[in-house]
C-alpha positions as CSV (number, residue, x, y, z in Angstrom):
1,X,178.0,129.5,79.2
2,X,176.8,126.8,80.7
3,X,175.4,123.8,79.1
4,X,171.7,122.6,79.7
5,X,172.0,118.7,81.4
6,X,170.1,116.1,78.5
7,X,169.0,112.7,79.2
8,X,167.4,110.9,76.1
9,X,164.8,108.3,76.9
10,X,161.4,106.2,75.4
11,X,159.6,106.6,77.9
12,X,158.8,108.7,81.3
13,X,157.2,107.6,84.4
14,X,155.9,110.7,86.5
15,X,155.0,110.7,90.1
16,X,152.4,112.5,91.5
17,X,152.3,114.5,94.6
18,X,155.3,116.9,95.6
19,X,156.2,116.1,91.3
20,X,153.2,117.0,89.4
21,X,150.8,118.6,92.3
22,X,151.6,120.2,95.5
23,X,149.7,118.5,98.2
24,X,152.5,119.1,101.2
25,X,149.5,121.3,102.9
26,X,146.8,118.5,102.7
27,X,149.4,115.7,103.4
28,X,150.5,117.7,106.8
29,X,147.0,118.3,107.4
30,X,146.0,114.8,107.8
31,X,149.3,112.8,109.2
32,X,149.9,115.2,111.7
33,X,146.0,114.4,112.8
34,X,147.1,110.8,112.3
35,X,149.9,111.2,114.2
36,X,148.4,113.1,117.2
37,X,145.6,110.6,117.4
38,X,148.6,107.7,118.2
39,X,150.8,109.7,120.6
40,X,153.5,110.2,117.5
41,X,155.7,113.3,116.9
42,X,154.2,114.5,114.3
43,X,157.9,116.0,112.8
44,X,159.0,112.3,112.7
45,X,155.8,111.0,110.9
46,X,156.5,113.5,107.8
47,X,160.0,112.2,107.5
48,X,158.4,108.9,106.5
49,X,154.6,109.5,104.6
50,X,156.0,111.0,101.4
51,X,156.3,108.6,98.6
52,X,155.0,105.6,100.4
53,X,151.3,103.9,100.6
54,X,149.6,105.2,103.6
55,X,149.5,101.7,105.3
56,X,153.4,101.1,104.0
57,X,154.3,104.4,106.4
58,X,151.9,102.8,109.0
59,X,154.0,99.7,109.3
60,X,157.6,101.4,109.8
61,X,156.1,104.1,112.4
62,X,154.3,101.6,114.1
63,X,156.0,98.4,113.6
64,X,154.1,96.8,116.0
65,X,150.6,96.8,114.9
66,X,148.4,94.4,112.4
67,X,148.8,95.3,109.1
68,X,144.8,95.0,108.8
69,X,144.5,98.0,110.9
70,X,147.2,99.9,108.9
71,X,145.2,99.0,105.6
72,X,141.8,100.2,107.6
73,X,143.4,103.2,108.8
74,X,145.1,104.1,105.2
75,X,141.4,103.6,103.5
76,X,140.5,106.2,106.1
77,X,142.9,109.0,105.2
78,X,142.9,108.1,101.7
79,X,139.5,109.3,102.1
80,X,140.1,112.2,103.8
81,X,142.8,113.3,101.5
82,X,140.3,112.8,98.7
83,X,137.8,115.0,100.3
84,X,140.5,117.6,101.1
85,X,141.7,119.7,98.2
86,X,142.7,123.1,99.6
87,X,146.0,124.3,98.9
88,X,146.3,121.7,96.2
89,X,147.8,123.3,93.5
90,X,150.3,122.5,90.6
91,X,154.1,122.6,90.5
92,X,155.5,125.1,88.6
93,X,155.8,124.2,85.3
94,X,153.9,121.0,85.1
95,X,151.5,122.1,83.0
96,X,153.7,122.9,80.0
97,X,155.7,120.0,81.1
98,X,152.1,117.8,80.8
99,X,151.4,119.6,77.6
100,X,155.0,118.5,76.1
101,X,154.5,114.9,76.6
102,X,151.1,114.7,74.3
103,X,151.6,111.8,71.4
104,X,155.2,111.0,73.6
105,X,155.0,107.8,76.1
106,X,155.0,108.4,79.5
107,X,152.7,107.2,82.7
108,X,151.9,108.7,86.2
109,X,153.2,106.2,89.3
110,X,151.5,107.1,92.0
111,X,150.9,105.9,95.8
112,X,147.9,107.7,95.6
113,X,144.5,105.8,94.3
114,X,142.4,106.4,91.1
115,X,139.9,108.5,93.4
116,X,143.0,110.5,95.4
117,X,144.9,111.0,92.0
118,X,141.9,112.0,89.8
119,X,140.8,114.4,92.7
120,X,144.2,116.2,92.9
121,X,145.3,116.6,89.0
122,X,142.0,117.8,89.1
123,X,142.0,120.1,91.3
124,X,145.5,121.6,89.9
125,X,144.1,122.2,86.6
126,X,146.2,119.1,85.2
127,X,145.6,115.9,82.9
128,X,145.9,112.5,83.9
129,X,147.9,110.5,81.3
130,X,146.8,108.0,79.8
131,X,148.4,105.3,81.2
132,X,148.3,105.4,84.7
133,X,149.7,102.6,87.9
134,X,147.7,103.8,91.0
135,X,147.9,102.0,94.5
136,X,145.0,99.6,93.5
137,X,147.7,98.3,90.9
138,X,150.1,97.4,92.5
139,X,150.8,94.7,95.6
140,X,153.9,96.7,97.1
141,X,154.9,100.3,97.9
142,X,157.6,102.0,96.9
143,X,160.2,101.8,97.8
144,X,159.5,98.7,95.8
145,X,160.7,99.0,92.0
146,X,156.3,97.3,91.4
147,X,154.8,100.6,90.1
148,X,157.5,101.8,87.6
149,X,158.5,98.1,86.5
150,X,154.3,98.3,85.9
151,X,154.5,101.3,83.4
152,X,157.6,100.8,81.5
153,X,155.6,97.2,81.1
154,X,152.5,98.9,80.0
155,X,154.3,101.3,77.7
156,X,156.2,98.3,76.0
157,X,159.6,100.4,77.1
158,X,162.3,98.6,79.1
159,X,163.4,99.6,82.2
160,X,166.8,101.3,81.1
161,X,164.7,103.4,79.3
162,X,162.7,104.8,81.2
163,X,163.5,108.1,83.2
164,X,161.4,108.4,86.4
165,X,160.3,112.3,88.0
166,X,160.1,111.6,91.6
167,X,160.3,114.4,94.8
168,X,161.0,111.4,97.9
169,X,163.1,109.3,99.2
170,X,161.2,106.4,98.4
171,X,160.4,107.3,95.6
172,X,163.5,107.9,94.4
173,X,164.8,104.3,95.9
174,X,162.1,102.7,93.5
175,X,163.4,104.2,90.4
176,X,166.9,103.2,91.0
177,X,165.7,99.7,92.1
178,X,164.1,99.4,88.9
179,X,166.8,100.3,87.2
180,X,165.7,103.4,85.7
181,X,167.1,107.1,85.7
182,X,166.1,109.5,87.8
183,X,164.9,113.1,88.2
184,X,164.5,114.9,91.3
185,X,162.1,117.1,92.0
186,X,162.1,119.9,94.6
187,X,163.9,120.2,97.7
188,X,163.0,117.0,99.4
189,X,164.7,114.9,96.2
190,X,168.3,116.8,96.6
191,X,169.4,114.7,99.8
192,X,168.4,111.7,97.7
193,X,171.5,111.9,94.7
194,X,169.3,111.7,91.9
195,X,170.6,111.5,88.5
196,X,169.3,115.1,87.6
197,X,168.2,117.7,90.3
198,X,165.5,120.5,89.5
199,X,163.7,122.9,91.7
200,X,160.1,122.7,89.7
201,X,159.5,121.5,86.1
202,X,159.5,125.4,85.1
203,X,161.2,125.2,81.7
204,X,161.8,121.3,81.4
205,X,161.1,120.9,77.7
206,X,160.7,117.2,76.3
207,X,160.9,116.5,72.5
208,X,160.7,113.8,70.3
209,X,163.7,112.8,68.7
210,X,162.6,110.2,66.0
211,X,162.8,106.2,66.4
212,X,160.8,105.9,69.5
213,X,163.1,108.0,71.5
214,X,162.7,111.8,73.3
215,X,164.9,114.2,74.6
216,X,164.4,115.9,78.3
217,X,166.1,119.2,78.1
218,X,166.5,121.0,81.4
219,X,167.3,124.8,81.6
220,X,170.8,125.6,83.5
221,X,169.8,127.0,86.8
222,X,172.2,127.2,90.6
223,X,172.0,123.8,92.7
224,X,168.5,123.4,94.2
225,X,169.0,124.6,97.9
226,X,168.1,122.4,100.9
């Protein structure tokens, strides 16, 4: 039989999109308009947008230009995003997983804004936590460690423990920079060598343990495929 992986933590930071909410339809929607509109291969601009500030993926796909028309541009799509909800639905699992964490510490750490985030937990039937470190928080992307160091900072938890849910690359790279462990979720977090691997948060059970500390239980399921 096999054994169910455990990580025991005080607190967990939760990303949003491709974690929480499925917005891969929206987010291809509008950076593939984005990218058509600069001459871009639009296949090329996806490998970069997920995880990062709008304006952050600006700046490595077009290293070139003046950051104040990457932060013009990323107010734009922010807004378009925001306006867009169709197809925006939740993860599997995520709302038992939300429901498990009530009374438990935990933030979202998102690259999204209070509007964008509100908009899309929303519109997949989720809460928003509580606590909550949205682009207007913070002065860096991630990758940059800013957003979760934020939380845990927030919570009163320190970094080591803390276990971040992320789905990207950058993401992912934030988590570990802030010395945290990490979950992976969905396909896009396998080729990133998370800590723990799952395809959805469909039977992740979280329970508290006493003393400030909680338990993350994840079923025993095959390898999440590519």
């Amino acid at each position: 039989m096999t054994v169910p992986a455990v990580l025991t933590a005080r607190a967990l930071l939760l990303d949003m999109d491709g974690t929480l909410v499925n917005s891969d339809a929206v987010v291809e929607r509008v950076w593939r308009r984005w990218a058509d509109r600069h001459g871009l291969d639009g296949d090329e601009v996806m490998k970069v947008v997920h995880g990062r500030q709008g304006y952050a993926s600006m700046a490595v796909l077009l290293p070139g230009r003046p950051m104040e028309q990457n932060y013009a541009d990323n107010a734009r799509l922010l807004a378009e995003e925001t306006a867009d909800l169709d197809g925006v639905v939740a993860i599997p699992g995520a709302l038992d997983f939300l429901a498990s964490l009530r009374g438990l510490p935990h933030a979202l750490v998102t690259s999204a804004d209070v509007a964008l985030s509100t908009a899309r937990m929303g519109a997949a039937g989720l809460r928003l936590p509580d606590v909550r470190v949205t682009a207007e928080s913070v002065g860096a992307s991630k990758p940059d460690p800013e957003g979760f160091m934020k939380a845990a900072a927030e919570l009163g938890v320190a970094p080591a423990d803390c276990v971040v849910f992320e789905d990207s690359g950058a993401g992912i790279s934030a988590g570990r920079a802030a010395g945290m462990r990490v979950v992976g979720v969905g396909p896009r977090a396998h080729w990133h060598r998370p800590d723990v691997v799952v395809g959805d948060l469909t039977g992740v059970r979280v329970e508290g343990v006493g003393e400030g500390e909680m338990r993350v239980v994840f079923p025993a399921r095959p390898p999440v495929s590519a």
